[in-house]
Structures are given as structure tokens and as C-alpha cells.
TORFIGU-810618 format. One record per residue (C-alpha): residue in one letter; x, y, z. Coordinates in steps of 0.001 Angstrom, whole numbers, padded with zeros to 6 digits, always signed. Layout:
# TORFIGU-810618
AXYZ...
This chain:
# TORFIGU-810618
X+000000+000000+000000X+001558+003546-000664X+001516+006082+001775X-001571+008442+000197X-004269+009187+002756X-007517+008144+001143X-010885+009650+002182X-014406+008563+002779X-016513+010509+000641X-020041+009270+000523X-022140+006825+002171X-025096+004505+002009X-026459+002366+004610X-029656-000346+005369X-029777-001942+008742X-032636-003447+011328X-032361+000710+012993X-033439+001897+009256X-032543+003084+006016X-030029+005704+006409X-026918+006882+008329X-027465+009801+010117X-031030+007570+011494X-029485+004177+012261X-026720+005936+014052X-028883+008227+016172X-030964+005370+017466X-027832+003373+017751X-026461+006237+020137X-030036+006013+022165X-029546+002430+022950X-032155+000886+020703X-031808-002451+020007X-034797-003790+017205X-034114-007334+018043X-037350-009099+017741X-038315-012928+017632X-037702-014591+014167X-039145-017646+012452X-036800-020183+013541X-037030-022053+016706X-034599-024111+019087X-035738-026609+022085X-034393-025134+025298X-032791-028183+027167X-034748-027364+030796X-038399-028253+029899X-037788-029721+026498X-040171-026698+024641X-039839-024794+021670X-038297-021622+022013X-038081-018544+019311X-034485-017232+018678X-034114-013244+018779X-032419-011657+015946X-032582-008177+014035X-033912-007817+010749X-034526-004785+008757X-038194-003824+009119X-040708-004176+005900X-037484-005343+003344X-036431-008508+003592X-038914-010622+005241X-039860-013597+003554X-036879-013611+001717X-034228-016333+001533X-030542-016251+000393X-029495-014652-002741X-032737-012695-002652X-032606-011156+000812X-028888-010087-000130X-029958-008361-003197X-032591-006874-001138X-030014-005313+001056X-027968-004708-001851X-030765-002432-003979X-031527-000274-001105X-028128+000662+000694X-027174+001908-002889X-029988+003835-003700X-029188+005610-000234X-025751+006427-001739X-026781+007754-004364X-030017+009270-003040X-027359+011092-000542X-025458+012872-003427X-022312+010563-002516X-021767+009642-006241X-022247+013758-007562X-018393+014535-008235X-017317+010374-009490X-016909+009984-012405X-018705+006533-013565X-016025+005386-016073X-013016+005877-013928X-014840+003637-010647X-014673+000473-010170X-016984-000938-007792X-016327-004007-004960X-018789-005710-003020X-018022-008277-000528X-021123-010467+000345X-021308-013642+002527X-018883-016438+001656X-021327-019118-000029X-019001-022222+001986X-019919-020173+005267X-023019-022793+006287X-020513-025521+005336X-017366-024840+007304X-017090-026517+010262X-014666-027784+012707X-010939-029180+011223X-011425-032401+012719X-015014-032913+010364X-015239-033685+006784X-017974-031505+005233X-019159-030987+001378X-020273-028018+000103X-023845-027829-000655X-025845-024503-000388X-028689-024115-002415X-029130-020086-000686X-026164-018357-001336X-024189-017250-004603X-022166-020049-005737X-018678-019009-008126X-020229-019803-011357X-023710-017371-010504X-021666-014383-009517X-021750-013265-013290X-025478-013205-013038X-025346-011290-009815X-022879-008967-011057X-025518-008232-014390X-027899-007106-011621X-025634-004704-010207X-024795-003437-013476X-028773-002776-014401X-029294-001242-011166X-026435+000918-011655X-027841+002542-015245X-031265+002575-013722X-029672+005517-011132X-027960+007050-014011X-024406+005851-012433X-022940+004346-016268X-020223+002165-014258X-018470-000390-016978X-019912-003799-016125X-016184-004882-016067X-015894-002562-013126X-017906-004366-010831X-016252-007050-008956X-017994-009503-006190X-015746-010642-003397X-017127-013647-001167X-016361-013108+002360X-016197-012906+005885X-016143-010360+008510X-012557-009069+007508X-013767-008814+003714X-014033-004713+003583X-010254-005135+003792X-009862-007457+000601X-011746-004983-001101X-010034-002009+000249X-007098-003963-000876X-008052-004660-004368X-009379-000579-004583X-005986+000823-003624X-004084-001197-006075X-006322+000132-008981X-006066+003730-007991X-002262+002872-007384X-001968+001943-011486X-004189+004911-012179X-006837+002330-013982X-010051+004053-011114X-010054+007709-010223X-012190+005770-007134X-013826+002789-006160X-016924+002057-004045X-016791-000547-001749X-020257-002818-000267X-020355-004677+002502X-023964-006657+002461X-024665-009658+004912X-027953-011637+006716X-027466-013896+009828X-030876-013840+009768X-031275-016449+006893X-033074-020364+007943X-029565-022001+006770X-027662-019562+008191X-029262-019652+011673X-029003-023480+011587X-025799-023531+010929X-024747-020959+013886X-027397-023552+016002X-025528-026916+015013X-022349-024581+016381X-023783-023308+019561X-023575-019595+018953X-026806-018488+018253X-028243-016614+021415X-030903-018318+023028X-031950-020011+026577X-028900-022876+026422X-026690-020623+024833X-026216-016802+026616X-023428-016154+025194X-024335-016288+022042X-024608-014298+019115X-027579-011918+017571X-027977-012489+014141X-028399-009802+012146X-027879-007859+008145X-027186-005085+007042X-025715-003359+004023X-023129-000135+003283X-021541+001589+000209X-018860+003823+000700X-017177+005311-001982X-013063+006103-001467X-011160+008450-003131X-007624+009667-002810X-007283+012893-000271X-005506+014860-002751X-008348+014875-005298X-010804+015464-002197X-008758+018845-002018X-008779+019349-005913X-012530+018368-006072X-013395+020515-003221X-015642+017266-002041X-017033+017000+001367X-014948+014002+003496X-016438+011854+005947X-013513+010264+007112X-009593+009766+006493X-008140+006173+006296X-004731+006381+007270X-004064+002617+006554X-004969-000801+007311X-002791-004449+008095X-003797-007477+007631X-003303-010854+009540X-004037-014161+010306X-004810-016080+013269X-003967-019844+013879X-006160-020150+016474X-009226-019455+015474X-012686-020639+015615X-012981-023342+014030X-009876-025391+015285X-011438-025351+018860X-008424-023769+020362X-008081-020634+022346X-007171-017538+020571X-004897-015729+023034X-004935-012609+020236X-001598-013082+019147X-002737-012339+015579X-004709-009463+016155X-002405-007606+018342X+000437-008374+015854X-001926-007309+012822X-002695-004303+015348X+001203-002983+016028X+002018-003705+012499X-000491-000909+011712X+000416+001408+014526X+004071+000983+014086X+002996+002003+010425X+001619+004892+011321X+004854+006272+012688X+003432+008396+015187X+002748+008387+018820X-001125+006613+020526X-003018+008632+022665X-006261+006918+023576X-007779+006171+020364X-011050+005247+019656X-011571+001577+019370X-014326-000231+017597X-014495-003630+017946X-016824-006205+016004X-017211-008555+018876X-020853-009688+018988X-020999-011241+022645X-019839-014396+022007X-017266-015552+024773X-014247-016572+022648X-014511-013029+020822X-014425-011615+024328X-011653-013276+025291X-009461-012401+022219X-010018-008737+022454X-008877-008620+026225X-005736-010737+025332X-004769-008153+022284X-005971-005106+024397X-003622-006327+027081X-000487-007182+024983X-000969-004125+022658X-000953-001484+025662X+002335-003257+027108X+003986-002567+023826X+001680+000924+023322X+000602+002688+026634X-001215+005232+025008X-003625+002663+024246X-005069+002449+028284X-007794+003758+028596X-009024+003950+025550X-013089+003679+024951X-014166+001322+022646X-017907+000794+020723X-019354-002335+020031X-021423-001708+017374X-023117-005259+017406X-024816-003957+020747X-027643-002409+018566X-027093-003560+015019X-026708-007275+016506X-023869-009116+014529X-023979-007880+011028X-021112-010755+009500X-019210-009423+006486X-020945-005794+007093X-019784-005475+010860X-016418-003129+009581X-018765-001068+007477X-021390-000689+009792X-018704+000261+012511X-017163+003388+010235X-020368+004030+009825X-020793+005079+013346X-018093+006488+013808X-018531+008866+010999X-021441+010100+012546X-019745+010682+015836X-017174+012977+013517X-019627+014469+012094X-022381+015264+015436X-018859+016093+017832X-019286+013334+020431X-016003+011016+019685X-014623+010544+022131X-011001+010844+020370X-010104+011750+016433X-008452+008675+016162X-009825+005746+015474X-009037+001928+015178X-011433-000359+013567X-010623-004102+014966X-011806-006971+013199X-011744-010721+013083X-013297-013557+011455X-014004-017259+011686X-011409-018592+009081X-008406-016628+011161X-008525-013346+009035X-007567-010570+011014X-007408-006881+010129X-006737-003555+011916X-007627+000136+010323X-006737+003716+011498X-009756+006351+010549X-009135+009689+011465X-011468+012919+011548X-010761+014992+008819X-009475+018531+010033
């Protein structure tokens, strides 16, 4: 990655707290949680009954749909927010690409190392329907007016550290000059029958046997990135600064049954930090844990070994976004600038730094450094 500040220049966003940013993020800061029963059930151990899991899905959009559907569901109306919002005004459509990360199709398959599993998911995007997907896009796209080349549009299967791959991917097309800018989307649903039986056969979904489980949940964001320096040239309104990223990996992660002692996060975390070549003082941290214990546990181990190596880091707050969104998968990093760009933008950060933490099932680890712009 070259050293070139880029900036956050427009936003969409869905979620369960409404369509929106400035909305979502408002209720968010009031402490509403729209977590309501959904239409899957578990038998709670102690009197053997049926008992309806709790999750958060977005009111009057996606109910009754399954899979591919729901996603695209999520898909159509965080864009039309963007560009609703004026964030795609000053781009110009042949010179931006455009990367969305959605939910890893093999997700409901993986399981532990020890198991032998084959993939078979009749609900999510398999490889060979991702051109279809992508024609979709491309149609919704010219029915907004926003002429993006069809070749332009990329669709990156994911976890909860897939922003980065597509932040990745962005940067190295702005580096050759081939995108002026690039929008990235982060879509996901928990809230889907195979995906909620798949977190069951796991024990994570939060219920009666299980308290320490997680809250399924979707959402969707588009942000679109730029360079700073064209910000300046543009004279375009900025969100948010991303002073860089790291990524990492995690050997013991989820799925091998061990206990992550956050080795690979704090080492993805001081990689970035020691990148930034400048001293901490009590950043911001936002954290995509979603209240299940082994998440938990990881974050104290990294907070722990990062502010040995970085004591500027005590005391720092940190916002758990999944508190009122409820765990959003490959959306959580998305959803989580999200808020904090509304906490730029309303005065009630508590610091101008920020770093966005994030880790998923498969051992992916990434760190990010957001900054308020001045």
C-alpha cells in the first residue's frame, strides 16, 4: 500500500435501525436495540419446549426472503441511499470500479478441522452465478444514471474481515491509475433459515442454552473512497480519512477449537500502529465482537499485549457496534465506520483517532486507522 491518505466521501447504509446513516446511528447512540423474535425455533434443554431465537432484521425489506434474494434486497436499497445522498455527484462513472463483498457461499458448510464436510448450499451465490449477480448490479447501476463499466464491478465472497480485501483490491487500482475511485459494499444476513441453523448446530446463536451467544443480524453499506488529494482538488465534502490498514491471520481461530490468546490481532494491530509512525493517545476503538465468549476473550488478550507494547492505548473507549445492530457478518467493519462517521460528524467522539478491529471465523484478522478529517 503507498503512503496516500484516502478519504471517505459518501455513504449509504440499510440496517434493522433503518434506512439511512445519520437515522441508524442516532438510534444506535439512544440504545435501541430492534431485536425481535424470528421464524426459527430451538428446544431449550430445561423443559424440552420450543423456544423462538431473537435476531434483528430490517423492518418491511427482507422478510420472507431467503438467500441470494434477501442479499440483493439489502444490496438495492443501501445503494440507492448512496446515491439518493449525493455521494456519487463529483465520481466519475467510467473511472470507478466498484467491490462488493457479500457472505462467503461455503460459510453454512465450514465446520470444525477435525469434520469432513461438502459443500452444498442451495441459498447463497455459488462461483459460477456471480456473473449473473454482477448483471444485476450493473442494471441497477444505469437505472440511477451511475454508467459504471460492467467490467468494473467485482464480487468478493467473504467474511467479517472482507471490507479489507476490497479495500485492498481498490488501492491497487487507484495505485496503477486504472479508477479515479472505487466504491466498496459490505452486504450480509445472519438472519437467513440455513444460516441460523448452521450458527445452532455450532452453539452460537443466542438463546436459553446458549447466553453467550450471538444476535444475528444484516445489514448493508456503500462507501465510496477516493484519494485525499483529489478530495482537495474536487473541493468534495470528506467523511472520514483512512490512514491505513494491516492485515493478519490467526492460527487459532474458531474453528480449530483452540483458544485464541490474540496473538494475531495484536500483531496485525502494532504492524499498523508501528505504520503509522506516530505516537497513541487513547484512540477510539471499535471492535466487532458480537458477545460471544471466545470473541471476548481475544479482544482482552490483544488489548492487554498491545498497551504493554503501546501505553497510550489504556484507557481507551471502545464501541461495540453489534450492541444495537446485533452481529452484522461481512458488514460489521462497514457498519462500525459508519458510526463512527457520525460521531465525527455530530462532535461526540470521544477521540479523532480511530481503530477499527476486526476478526473472522477462518483466522482473518485486520486492523484500520480512521481519522477525523481537520
Amino acid at each position: 500500500m503507498e503512503d496516500k491518505l484516502l478519504a471517505v466521501t459518501g455513504v449509504g447504509m440499510v440496517s434493522p435501525l433503518g434506512i439511512g446513516l445519520a437515522g441508524a446511528c442516532a438510534a444506535a447512540r439512544a440504545g435501541i436495540n430492534r431485536a425481535a423474535e424470528l421464524d426459527f425455533k430451538v428446544v431449550n434443554s430445561e423443559d424440552n419446549q420450543p423456544e423462538a431465537v431473537t435476531g434483528c432484521e430490517i423492518p418491511h425489506l427482507t422478510k420472507g426472503f431467503e438467500g441470494i434474494g434477501r442479499i440483493l434486497r439489502i444490496t438495492q436499497t443501501a445503494f440507492v441511499d448512496l446515491v439518493g445522498g449525493g455521494g456519487l455527484s463529483k465520481i466519475k462513472p467510467n473511472k470507478c470500479g466498484m467491490l462488493i463483498v457479500m457472505p462467503d457461499p461455503l460459510r453454512c458448510n465450514m465446520t470444525f478441522i477435525d469434520k469432513d464436510v461438502e459443500y452444498s448450499n442451495p441459498y447463497l451465490p455459488a462461483p459460477f452465478e456471480l456473473e449473473t449477480v454482477i448483471g444485476w448490479i450493473y442494471e441497477l447501476c444505469k437505472g440511477l444514471n451511475f454508467e459504471i463499466e460492467r467490467g468494473n464491478i467485482e464480487i468478493l465472497l467473504a467474511w467479517h474481515t472482507g471490507f479489507f480485501m476490497a479495500l485492498a483490491k481498490g488501492i491497487e487500482r487507484l495505485n496503477s491509475r486504472e479508477w479515479d475511485s472505487f466504491i466498496v459494499g459490505s452486504i450480509d444476513s445472519m438472519v437467513g433459515s440455513e444460516t441460523l441453523q448452521w450458527l445452532l448446530d455450532h452453539n452460537r446463536l443466542k438463546c436459553g442454552d446458549n447466553p453467550s451467544g450471538l444476535q444475528p443480524s444484516e445489514a448493508g453499506v456503500f462507501m465510496v473512497i477516493q484519494r485525499q488529494s483529489d478530495t482537495i482538488r474536487q473541493q468534495t465534502a470528506i467523511h472520514a480519512i483512512i490512514n491505513g490498514f494491516t492485515t493478519g491471520y490467526e492460527p487459532d481461530h474458531f474453528f480449530t477449537r483452540k483458544v485464541s490468546t490474540g496473538k494475531g490481532l495484536s500483531e496485525t494491530a502494532s504492524s499498523l500502529i508501528k505504520k503509522l509512525k506516530g505516537s497513541v493517545r487513547s484512540p477510539w476503538i471499535v471492535s466487532d465482537i458480537n458477545g460471544e465468549a471466545h470473541r471476548s476473550n481475544e479482544l482482552g488478550y490483544t488489548l492487554v499485549r498491545l498497551a504493554s507494547e503501546f501505553p497510550g492505548l489504556k484507557g481507551s473507549e471502545i464501541l461495540y457496534p453489534a450492541i444495537s445492530f446485533g452481529d452484522t457478518g461481512a458488514a460489521s467493519v462497514a457498519v462500525g465506520i459508519c458510526m463512527t462517521i457520525r460521531a465525527f460528524e455530530r462532535n461526540y467522539a470521544p477521540s479523532n483517532e480511530v481503530f477499527v478491529f476486526s476478526s473472522a471465523d477462518n483466522g482473518d484478522r485486520s486492523a484500520m486507522c480512521i481519522t477525523k478529517p481537520s
